[in-house]
N, C-alpha and C positions, 0 to 999 in steps of 0.2 A: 190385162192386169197392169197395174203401175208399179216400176220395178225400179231397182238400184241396182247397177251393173258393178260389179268389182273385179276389173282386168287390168292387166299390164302390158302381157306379151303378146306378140303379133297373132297367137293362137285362138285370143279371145274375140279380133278384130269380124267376123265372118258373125259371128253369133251377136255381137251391137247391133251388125249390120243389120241385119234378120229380124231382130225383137221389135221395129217399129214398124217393117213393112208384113207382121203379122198382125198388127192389133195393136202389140204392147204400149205405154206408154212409159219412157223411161226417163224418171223426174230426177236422177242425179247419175253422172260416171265418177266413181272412185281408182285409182290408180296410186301405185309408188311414185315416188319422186323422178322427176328426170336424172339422167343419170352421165355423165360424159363418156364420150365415145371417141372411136376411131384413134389415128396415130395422136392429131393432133390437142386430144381430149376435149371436143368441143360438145356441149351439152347439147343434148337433144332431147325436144318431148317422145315417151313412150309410144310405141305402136299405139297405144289405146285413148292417150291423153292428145295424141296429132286426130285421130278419127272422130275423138267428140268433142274437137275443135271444127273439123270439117262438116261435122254434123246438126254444129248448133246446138249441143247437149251441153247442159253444167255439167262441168268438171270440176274436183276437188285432189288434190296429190294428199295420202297419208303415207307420212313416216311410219306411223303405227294406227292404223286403224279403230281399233280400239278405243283411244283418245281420242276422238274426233266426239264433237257435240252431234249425238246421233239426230237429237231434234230437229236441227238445224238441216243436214243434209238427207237422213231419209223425209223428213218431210211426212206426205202422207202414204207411200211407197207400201206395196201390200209384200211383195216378194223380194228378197236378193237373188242377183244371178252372181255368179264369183265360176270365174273363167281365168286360168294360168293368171291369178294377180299375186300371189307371193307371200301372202302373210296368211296365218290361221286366225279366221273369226270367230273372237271369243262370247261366252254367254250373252255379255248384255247386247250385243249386235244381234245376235240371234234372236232374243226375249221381245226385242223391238221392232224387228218385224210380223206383222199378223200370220204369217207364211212363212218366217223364217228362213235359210238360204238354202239354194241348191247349187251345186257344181257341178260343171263337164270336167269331166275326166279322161284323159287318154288311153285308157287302155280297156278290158270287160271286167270290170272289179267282181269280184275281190282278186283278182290276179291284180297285180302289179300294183301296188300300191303305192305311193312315192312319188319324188319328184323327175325321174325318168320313165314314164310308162312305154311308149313307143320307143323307144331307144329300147331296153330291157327286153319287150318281146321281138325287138330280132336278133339281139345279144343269146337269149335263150332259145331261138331256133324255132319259134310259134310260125305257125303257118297264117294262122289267123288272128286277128287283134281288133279292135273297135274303141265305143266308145261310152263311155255311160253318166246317166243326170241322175244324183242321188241328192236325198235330202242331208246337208250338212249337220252334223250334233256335234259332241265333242272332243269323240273320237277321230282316229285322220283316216281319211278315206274308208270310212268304215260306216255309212250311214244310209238307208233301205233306199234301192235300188225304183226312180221312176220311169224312167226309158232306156235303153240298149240297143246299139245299131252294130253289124259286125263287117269284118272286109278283110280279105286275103292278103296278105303280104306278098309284093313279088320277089322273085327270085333274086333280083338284083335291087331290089329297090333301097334305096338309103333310107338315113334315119331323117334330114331335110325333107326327103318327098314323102315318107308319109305323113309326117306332120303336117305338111299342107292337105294331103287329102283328109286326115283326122279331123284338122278345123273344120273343112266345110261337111265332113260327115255330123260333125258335133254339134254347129248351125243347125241342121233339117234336126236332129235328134232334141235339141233345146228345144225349141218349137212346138216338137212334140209332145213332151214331156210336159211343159206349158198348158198343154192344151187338157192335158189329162188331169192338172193341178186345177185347173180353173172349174175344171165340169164339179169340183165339190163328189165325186161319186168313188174316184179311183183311190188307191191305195197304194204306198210303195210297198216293192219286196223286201223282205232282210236281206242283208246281206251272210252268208255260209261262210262263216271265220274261217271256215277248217280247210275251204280251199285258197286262203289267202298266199299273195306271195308278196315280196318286198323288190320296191324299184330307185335303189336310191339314187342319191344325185350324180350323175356322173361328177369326175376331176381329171387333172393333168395324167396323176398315176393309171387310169385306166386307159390309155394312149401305145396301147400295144397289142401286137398281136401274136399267136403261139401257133409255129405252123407244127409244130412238135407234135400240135394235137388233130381231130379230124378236119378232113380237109372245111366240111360243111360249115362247122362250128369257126373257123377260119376265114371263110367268108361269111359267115353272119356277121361275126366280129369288126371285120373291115366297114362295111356299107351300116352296121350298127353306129359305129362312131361316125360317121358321117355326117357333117361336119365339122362338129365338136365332141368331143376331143379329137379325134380324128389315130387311125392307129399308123402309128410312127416308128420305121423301121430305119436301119441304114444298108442303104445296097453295099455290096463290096464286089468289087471286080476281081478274077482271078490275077489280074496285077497289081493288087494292093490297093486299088481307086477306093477311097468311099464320102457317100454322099447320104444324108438324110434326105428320105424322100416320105409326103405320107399319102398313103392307099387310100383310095376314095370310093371304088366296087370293085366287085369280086363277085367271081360265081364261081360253082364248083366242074372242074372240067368233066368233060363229056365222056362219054365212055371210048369215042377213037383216041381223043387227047390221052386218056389214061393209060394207052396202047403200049406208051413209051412203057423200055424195060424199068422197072423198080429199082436200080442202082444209086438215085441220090439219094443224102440226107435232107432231112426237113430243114427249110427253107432255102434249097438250092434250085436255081433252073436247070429244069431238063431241055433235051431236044428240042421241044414243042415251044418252047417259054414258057413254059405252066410252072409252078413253084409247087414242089415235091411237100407233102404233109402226110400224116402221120398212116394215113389210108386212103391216097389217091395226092390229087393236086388240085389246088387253086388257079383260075384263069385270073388273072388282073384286068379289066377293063381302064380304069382311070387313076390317074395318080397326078400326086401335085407335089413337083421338086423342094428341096430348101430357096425360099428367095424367087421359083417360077409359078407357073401359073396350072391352073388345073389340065388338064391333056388326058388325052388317049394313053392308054400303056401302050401301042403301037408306037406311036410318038417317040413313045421316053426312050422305049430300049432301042429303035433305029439310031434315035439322037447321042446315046449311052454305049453305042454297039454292044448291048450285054449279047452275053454268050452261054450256053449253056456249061455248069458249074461257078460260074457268077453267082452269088448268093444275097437275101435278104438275113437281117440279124436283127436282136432288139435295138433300136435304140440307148444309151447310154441315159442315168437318170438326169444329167447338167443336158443333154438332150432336148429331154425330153420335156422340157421345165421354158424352152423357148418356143 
């Protein structure tokens, strides 16, 4: 088919790839603006506008989508694709396409609707998560359902790695979904409002973790924020020391780890170095200091000599906000 690609973020990159070494022909890329980056704010093209650079593809940046002289850029384009590009496409983009648009989505909609999908189902303790190609209308994330691909979440796995294995889940499932659009025979499913959920955007304020609560849901928390917003605690040493540090995984200890007697409060180190919560403890794997670099939690508390009754605390919100 001939298609108009609508991406931005590095998510989308995996499924360009894909669309011409199946067939497709993709007669324009649309993306946001470039946008400045890093300490030095030096402008950089988008994940999506650097690859169909590399690609040989028109590219077009819209501020607002919408506004754009549709003539001009879809061309004779039968389908949009619109993969993590940022803006909702309204009516007339949609009217002018013969095929109108589809999106990958990260997560098995109608669960997680929003702009954090994978983040949200590990936040929420899902065991499983995927991904799905639906036909866009007017609603948000709410449009019948053409292909569905599913995959386990691991135990430790961050909100960074699934994303990447999402994109390239989302790649083979576009494709598919493609395939099924093109044959003229297939039909999407609706989507079941009634098991919907909401995934909104993560912020700064959600940069915390409550070991108050179960241990489980404590390390979903942690490896969920990973790497942005990231959850951000301050160690404190039983000699008054304290440091921001922010947790990067976690798993829930083991059952000899939990061996230790149940004497501390939540967020204290035990015996073990496990961090006591609200029904069992958290094993820390990685953490990354104020000002260092990512490390082993081995690392940190040799380097830190924490000690058991050494504690984790929230954050502070003037913290929490750097």
């Amino acid at each position: 088919m001939r298609i108009v690609f609508l991406g931005t973020g590095e998510f989308g990159a995996g499924t360009l790839r894909a669309l011409p070494l199946a067939g497709h022909e993709v007669r324009c890329v649309i993306s946001q603006p470039d946008r400045p980056a890093g300490r030095g704010q030096v402008l950089r093209p988008t994940p999506i506008h650097a690859l169909a650079v590399e690609l040989a593809m028109r590219h077009v940046q819209a501020p607002d989508v919408n506004a754009l002289d549709l003539r001009d850029v879809l061309a004779d384009a039968e389908l949009g694709v619109v993969v993590a590009f940022g803006q909702k496409i309204g009516p007339g983009l949609l009217a002018a396409l013969p095929r109108g648009c589809v999106n990958l989505h990260a997560s098995l909609l109608p669960r997680f609707r929003g702009a954090a999908p994978y983040q949200w189902a590990i936040l929420a303790g899902e065991s499983v998560t995927g991904v799905t190609v639906f036909q866009i209308d007017e609603r948000w994330d709410a449009g019948a359902i053409w292909a569905q691909a599913e995959t386990p979440i691991g135990e430790t796995e961050t909100a960074d790695e699934l994303h990447d294995r999402l994109a390239r889940l989302g790649a083979e499932t576009t494709v598919a979904a493609l395939q099924r659009i093109a044959s003229g025979d297939a039909r999407p499913t609706p989507q079941d409002a009634s098991l919907a959920s909401r995934a909104p955007k993560l912020s700064k304020a959600d940069a915390f973790v409550d070991f108050a609560g179960p241990a489980f849901m404590a390390a979903r928390r942690i490896n969920g924020l990973w790497s942005w917003p990231a959850a951000a605690c301050e160690f404190v040493s039983a000699g008054g020391r304290r440091e921001r540090v922010l947790l990067a995984r976690a798993a829930v200890a083991t059952a000899h780890e939990r061996s230790t007697p149940a004497r501390w409060q939540p967020g204290e180190f035990r015996d073990d170095l496990t961090v006591q919560a609200a029904d069992g403890a958290v094993r820390l794997i990685e953490v990354k200091p104020s000002g260092g670099r990512l490390m082993s939690f081995e690392a940190y508390a040799n380097g830190r000599r924490i000690r058991p009754g050494d504690r984790l605390v929230r954050a502070s919100a003037v913290e929490s906000r750097t």
